[in-house]
N, C-alpha and C positions, 0 to 999 in steps of 0.2 A: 106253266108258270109264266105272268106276265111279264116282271120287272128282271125275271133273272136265268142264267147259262149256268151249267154243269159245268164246275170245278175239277177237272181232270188231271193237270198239273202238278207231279209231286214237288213241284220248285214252288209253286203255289200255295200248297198243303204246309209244308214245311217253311213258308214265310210265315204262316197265319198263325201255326202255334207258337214259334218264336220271336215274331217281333208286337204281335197283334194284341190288343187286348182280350179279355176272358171273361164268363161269366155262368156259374155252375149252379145244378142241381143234384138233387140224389140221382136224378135220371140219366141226364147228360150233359156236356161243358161245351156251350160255345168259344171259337174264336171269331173274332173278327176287326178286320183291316181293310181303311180305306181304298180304293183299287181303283181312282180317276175316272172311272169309267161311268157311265151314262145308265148302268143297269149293275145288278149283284151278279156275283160269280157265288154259287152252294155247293158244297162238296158233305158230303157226311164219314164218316171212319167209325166202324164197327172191327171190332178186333174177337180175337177165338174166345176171350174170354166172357162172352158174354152168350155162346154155345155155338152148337152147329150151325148148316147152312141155314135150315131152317129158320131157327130164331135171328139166326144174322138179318136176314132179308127181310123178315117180319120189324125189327128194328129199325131197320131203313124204310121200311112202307108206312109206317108211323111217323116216322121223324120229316119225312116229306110228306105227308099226306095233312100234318100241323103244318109244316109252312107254308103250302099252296095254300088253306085256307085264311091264314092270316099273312102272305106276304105284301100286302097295302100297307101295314101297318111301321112295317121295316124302312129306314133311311135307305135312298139309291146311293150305289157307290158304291159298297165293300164286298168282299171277299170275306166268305162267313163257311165257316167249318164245324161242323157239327159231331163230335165225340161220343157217342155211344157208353155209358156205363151199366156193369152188370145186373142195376136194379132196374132196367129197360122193360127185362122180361113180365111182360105178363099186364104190360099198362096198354092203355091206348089214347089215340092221337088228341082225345081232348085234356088226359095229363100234361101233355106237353105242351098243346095251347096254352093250358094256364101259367106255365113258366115264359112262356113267349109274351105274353101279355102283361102279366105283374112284374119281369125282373129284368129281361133282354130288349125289349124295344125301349124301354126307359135307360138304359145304361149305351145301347146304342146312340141314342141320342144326345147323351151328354159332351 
């Protein structure tokens, strides 16, 4: 990833759902919160409901594998959290481009 560090910080995590703004699909719900900083902080949250280890990481390997390709598109600055929902299973990374491109870089920006 160019512009951006792994979100590790559950103080982090739990700023971005609570004070950040949001922006959802059937797939998954961004947050995100400006973060002063010179580059993005990504964190992704996949939870059991969404299946085993398996599908868990397969969720994550999509959901990053859509923002490496389109993270130029993304304002620098924020801390952006990515929520995982149970209709994830079975898509791939260019469904989630098209929400990144038609819905979250444009609400981002605003």
């Amino acid at each position: 990833m160019l512009f951006s560090v792994v979100l590790k910080d559950s103080r982090a995590f739990s700023r971005c759902f609570k004070k950040g703004d949001w922006c959802a699909c059937k797939y998954l719900t961004a947050y995100f919160l400006p973060n002063g900083e010179a580059f993005n902080r990504v964190g992704i949250s996949v939870s059991k409901k969404i299946g085993g280890a398996v599908e868990r990481n397969r969720a994550k390997r999509i959901i990053r594998a859509a923002y490496r390709r389109n993270e130029t598109l993304f304002a620098i600055g924020y801390d952006i959290v990515f929520a995982a929902r149970p209709a994830i299973n079975g898509l791939k990374s260019t469904d989630i481009e098209e929400f990144f491109k038609k819905r979250l870089v444009k609400k981002m920006d605003i």
